[in-house]
C-alpha positions as CSV (number, residue, x, y, z in Angstrom):
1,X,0.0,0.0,0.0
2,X,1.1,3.6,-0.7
3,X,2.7,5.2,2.3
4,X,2.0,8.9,1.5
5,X,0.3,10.7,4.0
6,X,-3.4,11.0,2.6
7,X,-3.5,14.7,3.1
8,X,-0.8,14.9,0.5
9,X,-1.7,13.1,-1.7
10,X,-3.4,15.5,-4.0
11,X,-3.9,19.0,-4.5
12,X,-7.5,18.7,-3.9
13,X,-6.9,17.0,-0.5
14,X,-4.5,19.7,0.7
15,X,-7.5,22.1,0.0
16,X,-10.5,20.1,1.7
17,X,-8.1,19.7,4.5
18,X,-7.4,23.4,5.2
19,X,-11.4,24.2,4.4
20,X,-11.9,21.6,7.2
21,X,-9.9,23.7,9.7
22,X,-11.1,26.7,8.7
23,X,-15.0,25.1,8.9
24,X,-14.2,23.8,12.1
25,X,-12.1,27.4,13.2
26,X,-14.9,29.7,12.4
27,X,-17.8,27.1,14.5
28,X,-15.4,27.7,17.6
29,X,-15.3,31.5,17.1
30,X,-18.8,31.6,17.0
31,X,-18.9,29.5,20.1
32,X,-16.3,31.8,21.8
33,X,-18.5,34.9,20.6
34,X,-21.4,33.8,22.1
35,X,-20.5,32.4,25.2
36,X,-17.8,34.7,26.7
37,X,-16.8,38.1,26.6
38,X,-13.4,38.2,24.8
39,X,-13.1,40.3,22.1
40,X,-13.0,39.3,18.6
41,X,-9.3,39.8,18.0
42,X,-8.8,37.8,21.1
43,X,-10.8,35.0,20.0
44,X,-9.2,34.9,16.2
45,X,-6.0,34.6,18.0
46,X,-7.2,31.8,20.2
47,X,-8.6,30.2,18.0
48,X,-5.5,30.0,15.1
49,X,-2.8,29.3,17.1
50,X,-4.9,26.1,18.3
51,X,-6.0,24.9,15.3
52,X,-2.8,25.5,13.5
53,X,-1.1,23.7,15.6
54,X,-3.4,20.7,15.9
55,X,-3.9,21.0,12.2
56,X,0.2,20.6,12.2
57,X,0.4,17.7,14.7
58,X,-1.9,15.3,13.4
59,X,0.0,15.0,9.8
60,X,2.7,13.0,10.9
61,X,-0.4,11.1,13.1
62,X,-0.7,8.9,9.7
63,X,2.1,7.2,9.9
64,X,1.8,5.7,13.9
65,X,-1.5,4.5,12.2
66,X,-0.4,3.4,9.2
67,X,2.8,1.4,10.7
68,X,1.0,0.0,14.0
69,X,0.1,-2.9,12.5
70,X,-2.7,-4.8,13.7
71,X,-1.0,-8.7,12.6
72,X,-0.5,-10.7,15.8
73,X,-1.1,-7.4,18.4
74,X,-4.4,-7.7,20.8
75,X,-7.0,-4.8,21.0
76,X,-5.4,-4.2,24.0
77,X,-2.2,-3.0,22.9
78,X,-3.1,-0.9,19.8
79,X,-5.8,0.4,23.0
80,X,-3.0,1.6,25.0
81,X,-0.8,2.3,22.3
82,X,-3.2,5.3,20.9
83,X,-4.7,6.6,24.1
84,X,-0.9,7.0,25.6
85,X,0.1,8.4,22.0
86,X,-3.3,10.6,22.3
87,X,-2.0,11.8,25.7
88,X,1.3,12.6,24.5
89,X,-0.6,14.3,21.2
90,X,-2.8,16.7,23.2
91,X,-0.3,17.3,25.9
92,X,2.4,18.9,23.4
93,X,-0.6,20.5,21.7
94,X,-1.8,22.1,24.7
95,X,1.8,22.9,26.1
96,X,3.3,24.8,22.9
97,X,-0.1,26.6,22.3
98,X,-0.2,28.2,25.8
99,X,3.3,29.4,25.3
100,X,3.0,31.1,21.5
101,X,-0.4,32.9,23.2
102,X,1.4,34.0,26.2
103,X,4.2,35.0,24.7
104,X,1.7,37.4,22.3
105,X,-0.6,38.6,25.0
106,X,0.7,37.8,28.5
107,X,-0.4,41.3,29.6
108,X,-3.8,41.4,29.3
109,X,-4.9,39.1,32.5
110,X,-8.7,38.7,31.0
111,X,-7.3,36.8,28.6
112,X,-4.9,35.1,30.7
113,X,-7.5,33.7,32.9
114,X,-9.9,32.8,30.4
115,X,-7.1,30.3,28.7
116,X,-6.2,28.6,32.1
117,X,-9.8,28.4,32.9
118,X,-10.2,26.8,29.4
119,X,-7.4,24.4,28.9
120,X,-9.1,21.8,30.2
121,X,-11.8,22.2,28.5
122,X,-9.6,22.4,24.9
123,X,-7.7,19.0,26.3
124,X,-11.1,17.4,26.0
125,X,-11.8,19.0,22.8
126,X,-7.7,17.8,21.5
127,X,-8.6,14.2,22.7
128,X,-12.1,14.1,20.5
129,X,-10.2,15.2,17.5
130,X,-7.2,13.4,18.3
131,X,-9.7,9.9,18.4
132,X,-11.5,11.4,15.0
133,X,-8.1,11.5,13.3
134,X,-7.2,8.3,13.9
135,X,-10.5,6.8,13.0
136,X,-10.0,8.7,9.5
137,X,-6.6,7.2,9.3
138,X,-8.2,3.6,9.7
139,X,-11.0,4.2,7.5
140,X,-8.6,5.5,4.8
141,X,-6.8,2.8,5.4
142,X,-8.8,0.4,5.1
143,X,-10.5,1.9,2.1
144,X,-7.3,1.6,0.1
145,X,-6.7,-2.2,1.4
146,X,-10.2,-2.9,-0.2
147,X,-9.1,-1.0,-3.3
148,X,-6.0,-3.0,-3.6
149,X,-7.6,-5.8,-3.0
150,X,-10.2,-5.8,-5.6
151,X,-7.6,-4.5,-8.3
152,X,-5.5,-7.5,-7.1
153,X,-8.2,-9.9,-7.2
154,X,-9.2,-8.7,-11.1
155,X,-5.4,-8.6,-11.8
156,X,-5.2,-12.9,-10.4
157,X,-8.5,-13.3,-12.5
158,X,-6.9,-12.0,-15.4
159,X,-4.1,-13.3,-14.9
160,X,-5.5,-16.7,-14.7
161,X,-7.2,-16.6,-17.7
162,X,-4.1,-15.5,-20.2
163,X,-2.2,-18.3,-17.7
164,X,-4.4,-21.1,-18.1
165,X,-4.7,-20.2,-21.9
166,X,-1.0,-20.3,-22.1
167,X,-0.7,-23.4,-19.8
168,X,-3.2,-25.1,-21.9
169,X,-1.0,-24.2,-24.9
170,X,2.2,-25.1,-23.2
171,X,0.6,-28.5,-22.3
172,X,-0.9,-30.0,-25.4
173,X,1.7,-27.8,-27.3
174,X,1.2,-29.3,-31.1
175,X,4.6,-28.4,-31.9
176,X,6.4,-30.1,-29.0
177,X,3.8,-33.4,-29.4
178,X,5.1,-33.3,-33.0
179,X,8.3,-33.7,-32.3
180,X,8.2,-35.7,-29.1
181,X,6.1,-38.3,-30.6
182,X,8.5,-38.1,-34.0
183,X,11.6,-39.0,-31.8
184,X,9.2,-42.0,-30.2
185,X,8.2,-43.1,-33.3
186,X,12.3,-43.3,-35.2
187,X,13.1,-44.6,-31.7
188,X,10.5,-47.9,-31.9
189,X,12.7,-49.6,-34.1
190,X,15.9,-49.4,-33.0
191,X,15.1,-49.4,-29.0
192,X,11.4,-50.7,-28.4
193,X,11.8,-50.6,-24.7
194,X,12.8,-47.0,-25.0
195,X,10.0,-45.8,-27.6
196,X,7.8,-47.6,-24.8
197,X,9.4,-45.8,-21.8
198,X,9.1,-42.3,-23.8
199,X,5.3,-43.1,-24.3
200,X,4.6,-43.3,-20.6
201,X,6.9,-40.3,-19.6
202,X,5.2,-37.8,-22.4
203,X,1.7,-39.7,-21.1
204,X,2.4,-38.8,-17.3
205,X,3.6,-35.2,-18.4
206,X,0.6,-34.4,-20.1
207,X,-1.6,-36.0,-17.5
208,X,-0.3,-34.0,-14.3
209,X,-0.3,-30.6,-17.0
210,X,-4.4,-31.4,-17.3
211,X,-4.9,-31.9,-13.8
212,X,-2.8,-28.5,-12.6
213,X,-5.5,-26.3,-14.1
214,X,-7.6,-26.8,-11.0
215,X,-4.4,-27.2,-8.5
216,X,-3.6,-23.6,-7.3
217,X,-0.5,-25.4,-5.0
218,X,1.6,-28.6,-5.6
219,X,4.4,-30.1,-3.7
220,X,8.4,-29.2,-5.3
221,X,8.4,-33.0,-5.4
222,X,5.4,-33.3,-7.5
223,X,6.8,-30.5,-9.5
224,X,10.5,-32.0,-9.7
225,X,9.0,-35.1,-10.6
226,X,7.0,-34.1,-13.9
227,X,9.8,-31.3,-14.7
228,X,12.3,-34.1,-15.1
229,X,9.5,-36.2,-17.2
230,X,9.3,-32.7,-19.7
231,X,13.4,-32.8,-19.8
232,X,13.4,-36.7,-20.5
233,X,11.0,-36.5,-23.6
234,X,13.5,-33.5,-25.0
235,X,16.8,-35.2,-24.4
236,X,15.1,-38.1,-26.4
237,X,15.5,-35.4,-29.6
238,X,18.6,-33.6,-28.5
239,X,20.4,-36.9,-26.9
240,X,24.2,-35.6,-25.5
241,X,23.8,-32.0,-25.8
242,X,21.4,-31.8,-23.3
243,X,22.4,-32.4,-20.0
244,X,20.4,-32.0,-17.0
245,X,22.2,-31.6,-13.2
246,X,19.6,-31.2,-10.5
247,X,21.0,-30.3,-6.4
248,X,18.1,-30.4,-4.5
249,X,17.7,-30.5,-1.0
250,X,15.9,-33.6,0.1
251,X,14.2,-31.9,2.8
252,X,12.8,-29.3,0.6
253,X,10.4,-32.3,-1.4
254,X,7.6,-31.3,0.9
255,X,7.1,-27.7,0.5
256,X,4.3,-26.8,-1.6
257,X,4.6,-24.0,-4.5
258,X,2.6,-22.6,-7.3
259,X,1.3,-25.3,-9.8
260,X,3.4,-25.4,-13.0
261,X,5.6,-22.1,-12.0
262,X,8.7,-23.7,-13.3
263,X,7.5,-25.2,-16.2
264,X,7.7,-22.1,-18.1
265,X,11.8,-21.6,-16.8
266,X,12.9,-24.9,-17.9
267,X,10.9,-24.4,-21.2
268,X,12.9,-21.1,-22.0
269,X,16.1,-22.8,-20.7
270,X,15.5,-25.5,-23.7
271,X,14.0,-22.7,-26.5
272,X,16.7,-20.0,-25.6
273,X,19.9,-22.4,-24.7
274,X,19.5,-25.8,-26.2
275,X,17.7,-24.9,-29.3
276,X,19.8,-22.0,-30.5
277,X,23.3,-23.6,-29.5
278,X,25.5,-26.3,-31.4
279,X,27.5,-27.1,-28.1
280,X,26.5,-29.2,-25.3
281,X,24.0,-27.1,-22.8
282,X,23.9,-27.9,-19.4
283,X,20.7,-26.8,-17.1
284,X,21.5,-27.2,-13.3
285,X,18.8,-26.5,-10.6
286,X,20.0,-25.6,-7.1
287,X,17.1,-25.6,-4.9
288,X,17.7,-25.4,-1.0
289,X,16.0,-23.9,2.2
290,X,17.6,-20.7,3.4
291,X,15.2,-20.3,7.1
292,X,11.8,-19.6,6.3
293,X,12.6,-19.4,2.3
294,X,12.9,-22.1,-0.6
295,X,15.4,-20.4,-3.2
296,X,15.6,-21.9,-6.1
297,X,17.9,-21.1,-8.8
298,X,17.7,-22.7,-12.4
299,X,21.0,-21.8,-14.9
300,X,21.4,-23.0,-18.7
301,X,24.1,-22.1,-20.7
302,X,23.9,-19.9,-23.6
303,X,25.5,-18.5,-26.8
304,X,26.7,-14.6,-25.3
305,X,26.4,-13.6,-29.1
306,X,22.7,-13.9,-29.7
307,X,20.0,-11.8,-28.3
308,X,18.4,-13.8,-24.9
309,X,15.3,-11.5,-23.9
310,X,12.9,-12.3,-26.8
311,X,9.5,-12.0,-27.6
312,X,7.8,-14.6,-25.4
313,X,10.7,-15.1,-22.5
314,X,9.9,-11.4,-21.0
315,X,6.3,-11.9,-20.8
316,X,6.8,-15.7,-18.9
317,X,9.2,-14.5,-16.5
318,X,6.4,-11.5,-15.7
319,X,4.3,-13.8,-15.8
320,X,6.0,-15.8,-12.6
321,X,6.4,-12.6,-11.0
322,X,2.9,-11.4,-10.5
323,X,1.7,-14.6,-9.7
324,X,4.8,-14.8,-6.8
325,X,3.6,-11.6,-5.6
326,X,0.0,-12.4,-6.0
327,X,0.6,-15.4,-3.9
328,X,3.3,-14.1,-1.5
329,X,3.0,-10.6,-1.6
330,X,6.6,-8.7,-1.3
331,X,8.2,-11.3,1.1
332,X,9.0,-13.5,-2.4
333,X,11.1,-12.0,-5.1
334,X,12.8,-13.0,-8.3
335,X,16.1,-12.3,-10.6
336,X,17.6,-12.8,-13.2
337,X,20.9,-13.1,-13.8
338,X,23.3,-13.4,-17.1
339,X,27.1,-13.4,-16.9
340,X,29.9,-15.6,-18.6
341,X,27.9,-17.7,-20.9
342,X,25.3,-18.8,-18.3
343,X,22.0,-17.7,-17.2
344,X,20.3,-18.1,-14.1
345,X,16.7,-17.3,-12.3
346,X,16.6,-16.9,-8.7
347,X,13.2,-17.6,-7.1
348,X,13.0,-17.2,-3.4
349,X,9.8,-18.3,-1.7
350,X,8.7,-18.1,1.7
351,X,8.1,-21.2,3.6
C-alpha cells in the first residue's frame, strides 16, 4: 500500500483539509462569541494558534497509524498504544499553544484567565479530535486495502485466464507433441523398450499438465517429478547436448509452490539455450531452504552472441512474477541473472 500521507496526496486534498480547519475554526469563534466576553481579535488569536497547531500535529499522526500494524497485536495493545500516544498528542498540543499565546498577550490578564480556565476544557476538545483523526486514518486505510484488493483480485483473475490459456497451450503444445512423438516413433525400431518408456513419460507429463489447471499449490516433489519427465522427452531429440544436473535439497520435497511455475523456466532454458546452440548445454537446478525461504535457482548455458530477452521469454518471467507476488506478496522476489555464458533465475519463496 502507498505510504504517502493522505492529506498529501493530492492537491484537492491539501484544500479540503485546510477548508476543514477553517469550517471547524470559524464554528469555535462563533462558540467563543457567544459564550464569553473576549473580544474578537482575542478569540481569532485563540482560535488560530490552536487549530494550527493541531492542524500541524496530526499530519505526521498517519504514519503511527499506518505502521501500527494490527497482525498478531491484541485490541489491547493498539488500545493503550493510541490513548498513551493521544495523551502525548494533546499534551504537546496544549503545552506549545499556551506558550506562542502568552508569549503574544501575557499582559492582558482577562485573557490570561480565560485560557487557564479553558485548557481543560480544549484538552477534551484535543482528545475528540485526536480519536477522529485516527479513525479517519483507519478508514482510509482500510478503504485503500479494499481497493487494492479488488484491483489485485481482477489482476489474479486476469491473470489466470491469459495463464491457463497459455498453460493449456504449453501443455498439449502441437509443436512439442510433434516432435516428441516423431523422436518415439524413429526410436521404436531401434530401442522398443525406449519408444515404450518415452510413451509413458510424455503420457504422465501431459496428465499431471491437465490436472494442474484446478491445483492452485503442488508439492516441489510433484513439481520436480514431472519437470524431469518434460526434460526426458526432450533429451530423447537432442540426446548428449542436453544435460540436465539437478542439487536439490531432500528436505525441501515437501514444501508446496505454485502449480506449474517452473514449467515455463525450464521451457525457456530448452528454447533459448539448447535450441539456439550447437555445443553441449547444461541446465543445473539448485534448490535449498535458506530459514523460512525455498530459493531456487535454475541456470542453462547460452551462446553470449545472440540476443536472450525475446519475444515470449519477458512476458513468462512477468508472468512468474505477478503470480509470486499475488501469492506471496513482497516477502517472495525473483532475478535474473546473465554473466559468462550462463543464465540463471533466482526464485526465493517463503516457507
Amino acid at each position: 500500500m502507498n505510504n504517502r500521507n493522505p492529506i498529501f496526496r493530492s492537491y484537492q486534498s491539501k484544500l479540503l483539509y485546510a477548508y476543514v480547519w477553517l469550517l471547524l475554526g470559524g464554528i469555535q469563534i462563533f462558540i467563543l462569541q457567544l459564550f464569553s466576553e473576549l473580544p474578537f481579535e482575542y478569540t481569532l488569536l485563540d482560535t488560530s494558534v490552536f487549530n494550527s497547531l493541531f492542524a500541524c500535529y496530526i499530519i505526521p499522526l498517519w504514519y503511527a497509524v499506518r505502521f501500527n500494524t494490527w497482525r498478531r497485536k491484541t485490541w489491547h495493545y493498539h488500545l493503550a498504544t493510541y490513548f498513551l500516544l493521544g495523551c502525548l498528542v494533546v499534551s504537546v498540543w496544549l503545552t506549545s499553544s499556551y506558550f506562542i499565546l502568552w508569549l503574544f498577550i501575557s499582559e492582558i490578564d482577562t485573557y490570561l484567565h480565560f485560557l487557564q480556565a479553558s485548557l481543560w476544557w480544549k484538552g477534551i476538545e484535543g482528545f475528540l479530535l485526536y480519536i477522529l483523526a485516527v479513525l479517519m486514518y483507519r478508514l482510509y486505510t482500510f478503504v485503500i486495502q479494499l481497493h487494492e484488493k479488488a484491483n489485485n483480485e481482477i489482476r489474479l483473475t486476469q491473470l489466470l485466464k491469459d495463464g491457463e490459456l497459455n498453460l493449456l497451450k504449453s501443455q498439449i503444445n502441437p509443436h512439442f507433441l510433434f516432435n516428441g512423438l516423431n523422436s518415439v516413433n524413429a526410436t521404436i525400431v531401434k530401442n522398443p523398450a525406449q519408444a515404450q518408456k518415452m510413451l509413458v513419460a510424455l503420457s504422465d507429463y501431459l496428465h499431471y499438465a491437465v490436472l494442474s489447471r484446478n491445483r492452485t499449490y503442488a508439492s516441489l516433489q510433484e513439481e520436480m517429478e514431472n519437470i524431469e519427465r518434460y526434460l526426458a522427452i526432450e533429451k530423447l531429440r537432442f540426446g548428449d547436448k542436453l544435460i540436465y544436473e539437478p542439487h536439490i535439497d531432500p528436505g525441501c520435497l515437501s514444501i508446496e509452490i505454485p502449480a506449474m511455475l517452473l514449467q515455463p523456466l525450464f521451457e525457456n532454458a530448452i528454447k533459448y539455450g539448447v535450441y539456439e546452440s550447437l555445443e553441449t548445454v547444461h541446465i543445473t537446478t539448485t534448490i535449498t531452504k535458506n530459514r523460512q525461504m525455498l530459493c531456487i535457482a535454475i541456470s542453462n548455458d547460452y551462446d553470449a552472441g545472440n540476443p536472450l530477452k525475446k519475444k515470449g521469454a519477458g512476458a513468462g518471467l512477468q508472468n512468474i512474477k505477478e503470480r509470486l507476488h499475488l501469492a506471496y506478496g513482497t516477502a517472495a522476489g525473483m532475478e535474473t541473472k546473465a554473466e559468462q555464458g550462463k543464465f540463471t533465475v533466482m526464485l526465493n519463496i517463503p516457507v
